[in-house]
N, C-alpha and C positions, 0 to 999 in steps of 0.2 A: 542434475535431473532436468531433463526436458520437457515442458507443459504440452501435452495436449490438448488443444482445444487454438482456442485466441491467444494464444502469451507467445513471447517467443519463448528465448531460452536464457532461462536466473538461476543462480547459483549462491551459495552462500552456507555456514554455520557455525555457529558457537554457543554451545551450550554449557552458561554459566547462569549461575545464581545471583538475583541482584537485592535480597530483601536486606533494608537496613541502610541504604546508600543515598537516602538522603542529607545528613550530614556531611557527608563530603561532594555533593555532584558539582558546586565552582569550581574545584582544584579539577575535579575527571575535567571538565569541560572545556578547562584551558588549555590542559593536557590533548584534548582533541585535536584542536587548529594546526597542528604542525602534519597532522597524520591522516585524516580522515580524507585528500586525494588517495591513498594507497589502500583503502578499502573494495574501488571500486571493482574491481581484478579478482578480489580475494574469492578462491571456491576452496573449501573440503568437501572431504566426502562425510554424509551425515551419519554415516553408521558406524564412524571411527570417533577415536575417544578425541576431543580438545586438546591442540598443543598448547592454549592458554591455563594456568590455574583459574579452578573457580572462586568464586567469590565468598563459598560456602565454608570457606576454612579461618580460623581462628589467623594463621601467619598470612592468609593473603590480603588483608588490609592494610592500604598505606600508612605509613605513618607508625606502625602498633609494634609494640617492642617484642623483638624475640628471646628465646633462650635465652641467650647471653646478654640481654639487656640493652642490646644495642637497638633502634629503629629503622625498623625496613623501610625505605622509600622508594615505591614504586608506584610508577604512572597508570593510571587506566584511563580509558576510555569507553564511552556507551555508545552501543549498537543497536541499532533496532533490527531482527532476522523477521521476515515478513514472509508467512506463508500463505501461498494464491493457491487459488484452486478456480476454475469454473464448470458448469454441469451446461448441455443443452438435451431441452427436454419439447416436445410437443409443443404448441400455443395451448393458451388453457391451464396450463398442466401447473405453472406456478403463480397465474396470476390471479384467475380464479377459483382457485383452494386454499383454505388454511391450512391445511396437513403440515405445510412448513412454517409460515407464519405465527404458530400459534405458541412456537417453541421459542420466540424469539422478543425483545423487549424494543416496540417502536414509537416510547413516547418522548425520548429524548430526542430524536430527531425530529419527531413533527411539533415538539416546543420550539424546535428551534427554525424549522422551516414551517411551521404552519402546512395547510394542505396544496402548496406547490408540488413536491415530491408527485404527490400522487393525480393532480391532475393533467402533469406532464409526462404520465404513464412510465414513473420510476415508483419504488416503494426499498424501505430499509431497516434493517431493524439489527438492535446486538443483541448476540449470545454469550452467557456464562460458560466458562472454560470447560467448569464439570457438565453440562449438557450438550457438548460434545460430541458424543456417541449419540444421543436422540437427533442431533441435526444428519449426523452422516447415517445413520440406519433410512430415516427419511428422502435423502438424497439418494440412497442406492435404490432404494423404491422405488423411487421417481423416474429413475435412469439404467437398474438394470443392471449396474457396474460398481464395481469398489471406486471413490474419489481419491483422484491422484493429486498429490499436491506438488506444488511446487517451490523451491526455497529462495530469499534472495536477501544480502546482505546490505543496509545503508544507512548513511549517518542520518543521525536524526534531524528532520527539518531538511531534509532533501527528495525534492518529487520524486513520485516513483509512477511513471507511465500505465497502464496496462491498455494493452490494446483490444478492441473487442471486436468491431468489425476491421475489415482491409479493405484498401481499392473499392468504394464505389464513386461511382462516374458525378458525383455533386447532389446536393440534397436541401431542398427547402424544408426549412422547421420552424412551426409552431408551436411558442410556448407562453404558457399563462405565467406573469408577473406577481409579485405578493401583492402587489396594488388589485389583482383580478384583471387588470387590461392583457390582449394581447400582441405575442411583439412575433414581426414575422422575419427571421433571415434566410438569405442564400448563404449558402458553403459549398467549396470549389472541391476537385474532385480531390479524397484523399483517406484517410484512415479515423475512425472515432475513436479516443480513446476516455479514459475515465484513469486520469490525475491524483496518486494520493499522495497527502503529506502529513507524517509522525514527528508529533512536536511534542517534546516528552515535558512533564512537568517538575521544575527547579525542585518544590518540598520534597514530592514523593514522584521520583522516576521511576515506578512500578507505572503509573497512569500515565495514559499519551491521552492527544489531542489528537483527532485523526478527522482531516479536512479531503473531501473528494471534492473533487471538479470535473463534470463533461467536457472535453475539450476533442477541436476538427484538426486534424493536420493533415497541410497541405500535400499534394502529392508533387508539384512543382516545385523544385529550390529557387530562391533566390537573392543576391546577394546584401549583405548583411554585415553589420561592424559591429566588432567586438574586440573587446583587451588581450594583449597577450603579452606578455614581455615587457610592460610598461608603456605597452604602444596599443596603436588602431590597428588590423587586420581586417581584411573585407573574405568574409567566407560564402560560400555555397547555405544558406541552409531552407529548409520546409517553413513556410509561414503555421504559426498555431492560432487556433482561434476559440476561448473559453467562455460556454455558455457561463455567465455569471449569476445570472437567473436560478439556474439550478445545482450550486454548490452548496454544499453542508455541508456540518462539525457535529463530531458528535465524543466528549470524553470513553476512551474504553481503559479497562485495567488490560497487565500486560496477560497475555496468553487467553484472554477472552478473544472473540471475533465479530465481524461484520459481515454481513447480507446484504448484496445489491441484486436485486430483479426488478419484473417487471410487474407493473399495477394494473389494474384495470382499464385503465387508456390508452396502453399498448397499443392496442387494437386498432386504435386512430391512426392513419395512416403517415398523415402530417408530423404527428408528434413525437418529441424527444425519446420516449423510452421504447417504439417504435423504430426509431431509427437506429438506436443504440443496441437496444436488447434484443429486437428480432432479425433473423436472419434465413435468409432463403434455400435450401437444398434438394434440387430436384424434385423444384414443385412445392416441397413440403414447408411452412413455415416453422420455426423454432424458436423459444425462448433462451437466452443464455442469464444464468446466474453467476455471478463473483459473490468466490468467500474470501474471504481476509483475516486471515489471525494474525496480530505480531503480537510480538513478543521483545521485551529489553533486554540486554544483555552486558557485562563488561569484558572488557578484556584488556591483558597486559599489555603497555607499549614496550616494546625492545628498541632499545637502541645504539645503534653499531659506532666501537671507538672509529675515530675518526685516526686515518694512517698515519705515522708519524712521517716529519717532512724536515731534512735535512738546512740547517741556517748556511 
């Protein structure tokens, strides 16, 4: 499926069942390391059934003896499938209303960021899985349209980009400190994006850690070392550059969500959620919101005999 809006275009699905897997999530996780490059690639289509078994069956647990009393030993591994979504609505329309706000729980974040978020005209809040349908009834509201989501598959503890503006020409931003000082940069001409990373938790892999960062990338490449092969390689790549200021964590369970819009400081021209969240079209300015549900998931590893090779 392809995002309309800022996203490009993410793919991804497996829809398995994962309650109960804490007991075994070291073995899944070992099981990971050999496999979790060959996710990057993976699409289905969402409307078809899983080639994987789910997790919800009695014989699909590693280890757990079948009929005949022998032990099935099979690998899994967890996945995090991460549904994006964003809306763009009027200025105003979400920063100055509770209508959506109100649906939504933002004191774990501002424990944890204090009132940064909002005086850098960002605000965030999670929603309960079951309250779902009151966040999207509200967002068609708002916007007129059914929300189209969009799907994308990756291992856990690996960033996941989203892009929200493109191409503009550099941008001076000021942003308040948790100290209350303020700090002023340049950033060169390039893309804003907003950075997430799903770090599930060892006890209970139903619950992630899920950390955002605003982060500028450049629109120029340039060259850069990195490993490959056991060696240096010099590549082409974009410089990034992450406001540190404004990154926060906030624990969600799996198949809950997250809300990024924009707060009352938006408005500031200078500032971070201003440069991030609004956006210009013909004259008119716009707010842009990200939603984010993920969701955990296992699935089986397969793996292929190796040929046989003549002595």
């Amino acid at each position: 499926m392809t995002l309309t809006g800022p996203f490009g275009s993410i793919t991804g699905d497996l829809p398995i069942n994962l309650c109960g897997l804490s007991a075994m999530i070291r073995r899944l996780l070992t099981a990971s390391v050999a496999v979790l490059p060959l996710l990057a690639g993976c699409q289905t289509n969402p409307s078809s059934p899983a080639s994987d078994s789910t997790f919800g069956q009695s014989s699909d647990f590693p280890g757990q003896a079948n009929e005949t009393g022998r032990s099935d030993q099979k690998n899994y591994i967890l996945v995090v499938r991460l549904h994006l979504s964003s809306v763009e609505v009027p200025i105003g329309t979400v920063s100055s209303s509770e209508d959506l706000w109100s649906y939504l729980d933002e004191e774990p974040i501002e424990q944890a960021r204090g009132p940064v978020l909002g005086l850098n005209g960002f605000r965030a809040g999670v929603g309960r899985a079951d309250g779902w349908p009151d966040i999207a009834r509200v967002l068609k509201t708002l916007t007129g349209q059914a929300i189209q989501e969009s799907t994308m598959l990756s291992p856990p503890g690996r960033p996941v980009p989203v892009t929200l503006k493109t191409g503009h020409s550099g941008q001076t931003i000021f942003m308040f400190r948790p100290d209350g000082t303020l700090l002023g940069r340049d950033f060169p001409p390039g893309d804003n994006l907003l950075t997430l990373h799903c770090t599930l938790n060892e006890d209970d892999p139903s619950e992630m850690l899920v950390t955002c960062t605003p982060q500028v990338r450049s629109s120029r490449k340039g060259p850069k070392f990195v490993r490959s092969g056991g060696g240096l390689t010099m590549v082409n790549r974009p410089a990034t550059f992450s406001l540190a200021e404004l990154a926060f964590r906030t624990r969600i369970a799996s198949g809950d969500f997250l809300i990024i819009g924009p707060g009352v400081n938006c408005e500031r021209p200078t500032s971070a959620g201003h440069n991030f969240l609004v956006k210009h079209k013909s004259g008119v300015a716009y707010e842009i919101v990200l939603i984010a549900r993920p969701e955990v998931f296992a699935t089986q590893v397969r793996t292929v005999p190796a040929e046989p090779t003549l002595n």
